[in-house]
Backbone as a ProteinNet text record, in pm:
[ID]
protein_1_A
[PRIMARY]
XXXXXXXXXXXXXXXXXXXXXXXXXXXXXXXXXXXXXXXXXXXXXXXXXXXXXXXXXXXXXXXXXXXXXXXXXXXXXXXXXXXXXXXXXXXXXXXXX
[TERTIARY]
-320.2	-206.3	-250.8	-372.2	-426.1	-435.9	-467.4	-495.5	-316.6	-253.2	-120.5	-69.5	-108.5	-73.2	-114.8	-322.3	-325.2	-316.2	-222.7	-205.9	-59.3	-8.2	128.8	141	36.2	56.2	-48.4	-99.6	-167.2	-83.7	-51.4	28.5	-14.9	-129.5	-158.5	-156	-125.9	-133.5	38.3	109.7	238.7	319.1	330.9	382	441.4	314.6	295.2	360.9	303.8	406.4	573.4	594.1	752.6	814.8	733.9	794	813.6	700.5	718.2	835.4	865.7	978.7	1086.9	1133.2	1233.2	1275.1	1186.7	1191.8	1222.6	1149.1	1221.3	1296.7	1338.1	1497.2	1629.3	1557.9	1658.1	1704.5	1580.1	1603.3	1704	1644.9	1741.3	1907.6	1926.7	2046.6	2109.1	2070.4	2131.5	2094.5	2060.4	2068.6	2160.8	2218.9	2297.3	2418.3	2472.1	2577.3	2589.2	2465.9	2459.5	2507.9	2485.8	2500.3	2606.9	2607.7	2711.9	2678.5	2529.7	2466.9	2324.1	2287.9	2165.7	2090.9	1935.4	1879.5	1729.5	1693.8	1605.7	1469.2	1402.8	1293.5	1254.1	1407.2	1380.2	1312.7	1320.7	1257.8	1134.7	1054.4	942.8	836.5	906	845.1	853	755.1	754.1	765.7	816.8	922.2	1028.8	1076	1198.3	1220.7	1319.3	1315.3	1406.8	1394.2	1261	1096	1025	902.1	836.2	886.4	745.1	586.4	562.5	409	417.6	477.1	469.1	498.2	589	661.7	514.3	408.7	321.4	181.7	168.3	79.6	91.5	199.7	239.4	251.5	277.4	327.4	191.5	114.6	-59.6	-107.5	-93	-130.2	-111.7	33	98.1	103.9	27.2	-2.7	-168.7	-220.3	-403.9	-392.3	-319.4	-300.7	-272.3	-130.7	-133.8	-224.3	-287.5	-347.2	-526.9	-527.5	-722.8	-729.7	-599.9	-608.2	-676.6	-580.1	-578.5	-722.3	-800.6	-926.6	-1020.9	-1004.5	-1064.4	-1080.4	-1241	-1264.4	-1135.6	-1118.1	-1055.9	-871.4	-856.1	-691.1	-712.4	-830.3	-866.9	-867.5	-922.9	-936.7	-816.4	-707.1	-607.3	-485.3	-521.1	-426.7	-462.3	-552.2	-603.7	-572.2	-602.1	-557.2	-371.9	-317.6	-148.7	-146.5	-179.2	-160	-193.9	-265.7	-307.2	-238.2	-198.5	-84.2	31.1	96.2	191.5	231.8	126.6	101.1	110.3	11.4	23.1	137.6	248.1	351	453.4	451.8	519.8	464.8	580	512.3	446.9	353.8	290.3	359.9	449.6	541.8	570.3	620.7	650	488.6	411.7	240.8	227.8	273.8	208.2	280.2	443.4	507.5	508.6
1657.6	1569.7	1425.6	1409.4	1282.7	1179.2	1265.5	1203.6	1165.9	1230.8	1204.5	1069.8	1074.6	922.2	824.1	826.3	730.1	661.2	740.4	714.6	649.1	689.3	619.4	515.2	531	332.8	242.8	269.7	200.3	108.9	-16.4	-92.1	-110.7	-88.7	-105.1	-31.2	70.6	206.7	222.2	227.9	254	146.1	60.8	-123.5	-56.8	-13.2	-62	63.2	222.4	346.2	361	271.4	239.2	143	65.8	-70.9	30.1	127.6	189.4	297.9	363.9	493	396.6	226.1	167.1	124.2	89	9.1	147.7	259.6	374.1	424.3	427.8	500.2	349.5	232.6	149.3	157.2	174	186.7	299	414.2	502.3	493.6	430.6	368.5	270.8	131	91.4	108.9	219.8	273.5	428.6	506.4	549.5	498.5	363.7	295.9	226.3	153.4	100.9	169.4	300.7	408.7	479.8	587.4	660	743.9	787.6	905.6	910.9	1026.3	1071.8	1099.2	987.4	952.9	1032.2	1107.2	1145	1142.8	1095.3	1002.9	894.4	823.2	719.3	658.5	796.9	870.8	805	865	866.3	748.1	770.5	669.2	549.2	490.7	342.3	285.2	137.7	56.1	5.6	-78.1	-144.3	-195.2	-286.1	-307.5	-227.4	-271.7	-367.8	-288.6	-358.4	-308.9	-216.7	-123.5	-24	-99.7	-96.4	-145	-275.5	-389.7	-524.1	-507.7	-446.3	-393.8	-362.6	-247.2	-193.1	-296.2	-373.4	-420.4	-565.1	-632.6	-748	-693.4	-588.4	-539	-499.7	-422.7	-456.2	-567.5	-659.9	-787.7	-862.7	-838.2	-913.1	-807.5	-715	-612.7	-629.6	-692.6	-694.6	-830.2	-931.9	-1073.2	-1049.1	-970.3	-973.2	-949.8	-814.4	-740.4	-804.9	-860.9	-891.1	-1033.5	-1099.4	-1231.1	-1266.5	-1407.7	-1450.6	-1550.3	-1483.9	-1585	-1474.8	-1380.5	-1242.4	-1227.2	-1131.4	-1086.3	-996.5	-938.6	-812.6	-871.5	-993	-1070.5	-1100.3	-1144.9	-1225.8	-1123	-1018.9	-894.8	-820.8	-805.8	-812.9	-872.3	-1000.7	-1132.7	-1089.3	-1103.1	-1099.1	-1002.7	-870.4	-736.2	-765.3	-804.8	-820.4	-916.7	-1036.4	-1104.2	-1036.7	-1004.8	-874.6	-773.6	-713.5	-583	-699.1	-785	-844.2	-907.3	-946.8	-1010.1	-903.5	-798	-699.8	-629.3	-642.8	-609	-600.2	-699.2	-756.7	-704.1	-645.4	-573.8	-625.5	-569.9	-677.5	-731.1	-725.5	-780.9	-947.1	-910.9	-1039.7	-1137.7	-1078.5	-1151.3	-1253.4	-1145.4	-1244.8	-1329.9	-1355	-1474.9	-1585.6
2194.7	2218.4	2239	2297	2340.6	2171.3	2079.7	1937.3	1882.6	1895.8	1836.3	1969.5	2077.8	2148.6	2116.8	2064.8	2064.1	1945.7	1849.3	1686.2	1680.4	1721.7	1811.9	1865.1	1946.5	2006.6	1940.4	1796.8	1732.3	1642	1699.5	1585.8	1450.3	1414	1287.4	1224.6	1283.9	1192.9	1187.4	1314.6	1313.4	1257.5	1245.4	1215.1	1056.9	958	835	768.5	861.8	831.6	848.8	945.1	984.4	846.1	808.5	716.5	568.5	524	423.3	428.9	534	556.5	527	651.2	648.8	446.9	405.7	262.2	175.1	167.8	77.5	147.5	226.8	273.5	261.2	256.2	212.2	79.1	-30.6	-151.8	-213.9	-112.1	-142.4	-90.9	11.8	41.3	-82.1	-97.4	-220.4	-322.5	-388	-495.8	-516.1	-411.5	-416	-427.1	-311.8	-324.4	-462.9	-545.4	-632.1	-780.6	-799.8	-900.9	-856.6	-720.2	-703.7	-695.3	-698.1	-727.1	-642.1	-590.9	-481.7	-575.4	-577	-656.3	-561.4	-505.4	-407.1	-444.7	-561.5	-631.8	-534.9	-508.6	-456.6	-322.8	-262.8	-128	-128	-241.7	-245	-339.9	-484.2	-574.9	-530.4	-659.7	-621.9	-734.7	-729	-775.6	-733.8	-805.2	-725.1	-621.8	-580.7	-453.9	-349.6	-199.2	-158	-183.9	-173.2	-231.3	-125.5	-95.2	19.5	-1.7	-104.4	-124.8	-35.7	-80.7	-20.9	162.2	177.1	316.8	374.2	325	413.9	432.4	317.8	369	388.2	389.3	515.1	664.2	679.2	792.3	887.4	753.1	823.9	845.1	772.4	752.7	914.5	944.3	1092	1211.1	1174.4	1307.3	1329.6	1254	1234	1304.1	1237.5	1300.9	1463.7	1507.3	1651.8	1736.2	1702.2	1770.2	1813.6	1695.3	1660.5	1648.6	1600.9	1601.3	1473.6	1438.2	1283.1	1251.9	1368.5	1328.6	1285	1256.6	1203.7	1098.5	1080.5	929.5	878.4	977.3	923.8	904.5	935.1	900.3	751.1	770.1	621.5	487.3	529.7	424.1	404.8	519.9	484.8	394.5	489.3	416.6	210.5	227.9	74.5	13.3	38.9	38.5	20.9	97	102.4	-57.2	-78.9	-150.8	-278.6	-294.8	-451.7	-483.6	-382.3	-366.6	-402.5	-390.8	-437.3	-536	-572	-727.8	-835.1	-746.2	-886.3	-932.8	-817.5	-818.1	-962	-986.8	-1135.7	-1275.8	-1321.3	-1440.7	-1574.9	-1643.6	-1732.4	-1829.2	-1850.2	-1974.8	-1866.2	-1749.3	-1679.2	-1669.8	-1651	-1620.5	-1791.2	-1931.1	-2029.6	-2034.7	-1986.4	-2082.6	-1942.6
[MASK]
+++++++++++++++++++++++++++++++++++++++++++++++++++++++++++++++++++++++++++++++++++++++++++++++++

């Protein structure tokens, strides 16, 4: 039990798992209202917005910053880490033109 507490009150771990559940259960929210139809893919896959991907690792990004402070290797490897995960985001047809 001691391992499931202290995984729990780990913001960096919990911050970035909360932002990904909130962003695919949003998706799946307006995209049911959006269609009309229980799309339950949406649960899980990825694509579309809002972005789970972008959601989890900004969310690491500003739980690494609180916790360790933004003068850190490990903000920086983040920060960078967040910024690549976001870029790559965009599909390649959008990257050539």
């Amino acid at each position: 039990m001691s391992l499931l507490r202290q995984l729990a009150g780990n913001l960096c771990l919990v911050a970035p798992v909360s932002s990904w559940v909130l962003s695919q259960l949003l998706k799946f929210v307006l995209t049911a209202l959006g269609t009309g139809k229980l799309n339950r893919e949406r649960l899980w896959g990825s694509g579309g917005m809002p972005s789970a991907h972008a959601a989890t690792v900004c969310a690491l990004t500003t739980a690494i910053g609180i916790t360790g402070g933004v003068d850190t290797g490990m903000f920086a490897l983040a920060a960078i880490f967040s910024l690549i995960v976001m870029y790559d985001w965009r599909p390649a047809a959008m990257r050539s033109g």
